[in-house]
N, C-alpha and C positions, 0 to 999 in steps of 0.2 A: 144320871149318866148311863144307867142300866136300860134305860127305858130309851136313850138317843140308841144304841148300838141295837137293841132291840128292832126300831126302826128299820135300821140300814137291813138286817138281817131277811128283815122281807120282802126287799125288794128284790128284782130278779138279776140284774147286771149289776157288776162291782168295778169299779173305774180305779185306776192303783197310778200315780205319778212316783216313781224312783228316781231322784237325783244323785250321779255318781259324787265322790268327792274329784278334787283337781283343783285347787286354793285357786285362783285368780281365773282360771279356764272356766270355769262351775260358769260364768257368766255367761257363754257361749248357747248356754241351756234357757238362761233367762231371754238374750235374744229370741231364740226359737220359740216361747212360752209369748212372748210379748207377740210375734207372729198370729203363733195360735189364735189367742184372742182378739185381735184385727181380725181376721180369717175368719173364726168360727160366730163371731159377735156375744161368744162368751168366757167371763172368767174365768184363769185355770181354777177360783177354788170353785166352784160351779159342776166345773164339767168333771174334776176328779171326785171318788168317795173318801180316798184315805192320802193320805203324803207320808215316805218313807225317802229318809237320805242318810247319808254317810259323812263326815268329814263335814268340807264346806259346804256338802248338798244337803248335809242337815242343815242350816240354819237358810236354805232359802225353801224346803217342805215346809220347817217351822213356821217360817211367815204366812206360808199359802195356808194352814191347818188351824194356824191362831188367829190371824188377824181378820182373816178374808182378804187380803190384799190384794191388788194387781200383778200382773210380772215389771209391770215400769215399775211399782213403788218398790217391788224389791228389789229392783236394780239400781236401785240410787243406794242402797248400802252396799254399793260394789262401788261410789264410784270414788273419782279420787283420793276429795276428802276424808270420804272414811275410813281408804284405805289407808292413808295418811294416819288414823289412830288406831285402827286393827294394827297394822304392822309398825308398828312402833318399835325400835332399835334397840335391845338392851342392849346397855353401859359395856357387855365385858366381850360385845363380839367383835371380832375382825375381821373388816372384808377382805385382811390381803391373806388369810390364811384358810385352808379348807379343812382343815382340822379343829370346829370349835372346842373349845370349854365349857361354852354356854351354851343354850338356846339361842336363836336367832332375833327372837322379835320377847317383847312385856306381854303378860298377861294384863297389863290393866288397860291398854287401850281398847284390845278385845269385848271385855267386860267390860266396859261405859258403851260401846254398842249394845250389846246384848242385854244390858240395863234399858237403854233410852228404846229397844223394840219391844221388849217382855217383863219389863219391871220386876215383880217375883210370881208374877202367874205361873200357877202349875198347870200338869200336863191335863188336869182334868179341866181346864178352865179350854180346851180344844174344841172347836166348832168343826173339827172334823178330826175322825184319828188319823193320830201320828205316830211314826218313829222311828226312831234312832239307834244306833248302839256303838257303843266304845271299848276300849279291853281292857280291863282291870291286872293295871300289872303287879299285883301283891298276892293275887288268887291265878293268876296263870290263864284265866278264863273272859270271852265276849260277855260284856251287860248289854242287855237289850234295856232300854227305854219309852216306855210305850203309854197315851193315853188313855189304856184300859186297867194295864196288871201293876203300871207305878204310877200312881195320878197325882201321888203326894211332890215329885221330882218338880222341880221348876225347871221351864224352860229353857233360862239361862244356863243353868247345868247339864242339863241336858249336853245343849249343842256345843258348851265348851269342853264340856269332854269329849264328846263325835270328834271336837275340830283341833285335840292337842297333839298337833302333828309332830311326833321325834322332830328334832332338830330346829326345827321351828318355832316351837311352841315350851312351854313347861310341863308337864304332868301336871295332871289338873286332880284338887282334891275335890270329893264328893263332901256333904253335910255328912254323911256319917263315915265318915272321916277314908273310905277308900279312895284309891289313887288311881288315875282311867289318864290312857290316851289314844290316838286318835281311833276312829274306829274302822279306817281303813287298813288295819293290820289284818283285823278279819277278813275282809273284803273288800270292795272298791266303788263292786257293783253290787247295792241290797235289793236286787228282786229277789231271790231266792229265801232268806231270811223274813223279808216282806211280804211274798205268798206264804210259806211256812203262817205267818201270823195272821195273816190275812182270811185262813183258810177257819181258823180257831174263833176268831172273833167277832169276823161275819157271818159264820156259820153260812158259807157258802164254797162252793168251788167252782162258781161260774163268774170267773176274774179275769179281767184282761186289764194287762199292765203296761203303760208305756213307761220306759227307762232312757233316760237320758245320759251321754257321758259327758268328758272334757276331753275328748283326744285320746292319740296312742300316737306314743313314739312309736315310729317304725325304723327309726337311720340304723342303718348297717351297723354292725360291729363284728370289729376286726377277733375272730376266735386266735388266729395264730399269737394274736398282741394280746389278747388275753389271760394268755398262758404267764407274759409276768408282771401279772397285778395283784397289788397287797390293797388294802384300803382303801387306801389314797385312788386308787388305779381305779378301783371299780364306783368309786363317788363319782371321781370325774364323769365316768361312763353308765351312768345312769343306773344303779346298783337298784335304789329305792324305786327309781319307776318300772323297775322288771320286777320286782316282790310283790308290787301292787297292779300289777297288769292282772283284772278279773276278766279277762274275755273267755277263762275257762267257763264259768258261770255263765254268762253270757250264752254260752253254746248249750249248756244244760237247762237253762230257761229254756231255749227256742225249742227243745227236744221234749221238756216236761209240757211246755206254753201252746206251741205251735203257733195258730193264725191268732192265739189272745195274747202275744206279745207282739212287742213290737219293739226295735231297739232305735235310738239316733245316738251314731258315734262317726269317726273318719279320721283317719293320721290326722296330726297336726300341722302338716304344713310349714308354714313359714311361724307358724306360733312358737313360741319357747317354752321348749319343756317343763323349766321351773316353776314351780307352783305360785311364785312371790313377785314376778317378772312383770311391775305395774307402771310400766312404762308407756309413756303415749303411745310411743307405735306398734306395742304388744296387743295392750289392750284395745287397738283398729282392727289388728291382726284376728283376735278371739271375736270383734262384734263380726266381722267377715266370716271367719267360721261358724258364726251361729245363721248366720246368713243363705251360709251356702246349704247348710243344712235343710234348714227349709226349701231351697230350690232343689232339694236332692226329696226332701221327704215329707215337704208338705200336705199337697194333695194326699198321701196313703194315710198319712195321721190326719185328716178330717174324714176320712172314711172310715177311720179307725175307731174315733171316737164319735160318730155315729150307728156303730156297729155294721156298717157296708160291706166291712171286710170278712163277717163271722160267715 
């Protein structure tokens, strides 16, 4: 493994794919990725050095970093079917209440995915680095999960803990026995996290990153009506996707980055906010977004990652 990163090390450009999280949006990304490689007549694991995601954009880096997969192949565990066992309904939730008691969806469907793609390969078993990270809520602090500094972590774990998203998910335990969830509490967007590591283990600093999101709410909100909102009031009104809005990051990449990043993001449109929202005409809604995206930003990402644009 010392002797793979050794490799990378001497080469001169470092090529960085960041996938934001955004549970059913994240596909929007694989669209654009599936583009790419029509377009450039190469694989995204090909053309990136390293994959770094968050949430559900960790378990589609995963795939690019483990398998060498396609963006099609890993878009078929987007699609219904599987979301059909990813989001699998626990027993004690009610859809006519917005105040759960439980989690939304079982851990076990999740994990018979994350089985049937990673069986218990660990992070050293990566044909390219990877990572991840999630918040350890027992220590108050982000774990990073990485194919260098935890090689021992299996993948599955990994990305189930990136992707145990409050409300939706369980807290998810670690083999030695800590408790992580999602890791979009840190952030949304890991470039920054990503260079930081990037910078240590390539032992370079000539990185150019492209980052991909899921959207951004932008609908208005009424301030005067939100003066009397308790709980209840600000769930309704998108409380969680205003914690997790990283466009600050975003701004401080392109400020640390300059012409070596490059972002793809854009309000969502007619998509639905909800992370879970896997409904036929949502998910038309996201493959259009990823769509648009490219007619918005293809051409600059194949000069991108030709280095045209440096």
């Amino acid at each position: 493994m010392k002797n793979f990163f050794s490799f990378l090390s001497r080469t001169s450009h470092k090529k960085i794919l960041c996938l934001d999280g955004g549970g059913v949006r994240t596909i929007a990304a694989l669209v654009f990725l599936k583009k790419l490689e029509t377009e450039s007549g190469k694989k995204v694991s090909d053309i990136f050095d390293m994959f770094i995601g968050t949430s559900a954009g960790s378990l589609n880096a995963a795939c690019f970093a483990y398998g060498d997969f396609s963006a099609e192949k890993v878009k078929r565990y987007w699609s219904k079917s599987y979301l059909d066992k990813i989001m699998k309904s626990s027993f004690f939730w009610d859809k006519a209440s917005l105040i759960q008691a439980r989690p939304r969806y079982e851990n076990e469907g999740r994990m018979d995915v994350l089985n049937e793609i990673f069986k218990n390969s660990t992070l050293d078993k990566s044909k390219k680095p990877f990572l991840c990270y999630a918040y350890d809520i027992e220590k108050r602090v982000h774990s990073v999960f990485d194919s260098f500094n935890t090689p021992e972590i299996t993948f599955k774990d990994a990305v189930a803990a990136s992707s145990a998203a409050p409300m939706y998910f369980p807290s998810y335990q670690m083999q030695d026995k800590s408790w992580m969830i999602d890791g979009s509490i840190v952030t949304n967007n890991p470039t920054l996290i990503g260079y930081s590591f990037a910078k240590k283990i390539l032992e370079t600093k000539n990185i150019k990153i492209l980052s991909i999101g899921s959207g951004q709410n932008k609908k208005q909100i009424s301030g005067e009506a939100s003066t009397k909102w308790g709980g209840v009031g600000w769930l309704r009104n998108d409380i969680m996707g205003m914690l997790l809005d990283s466009e600050i990051h975003n701004n401080i990449a392109e400020d640390i980055l300059k012409k070596n990043y490059l972002r793809i993001n854009s309000p969502l449109g007619k998509v639905n906010k909800f992370l879970d929202d896997d409904s036929e005409e949502n998910l038309e809604r996201i493959h259009l977004m990823g769509m648009e995206w490219w007619s918005a930003y293809g051409e600059k990402t194949l000069d991108f990652i030709e280095d045209k644009s440096s």
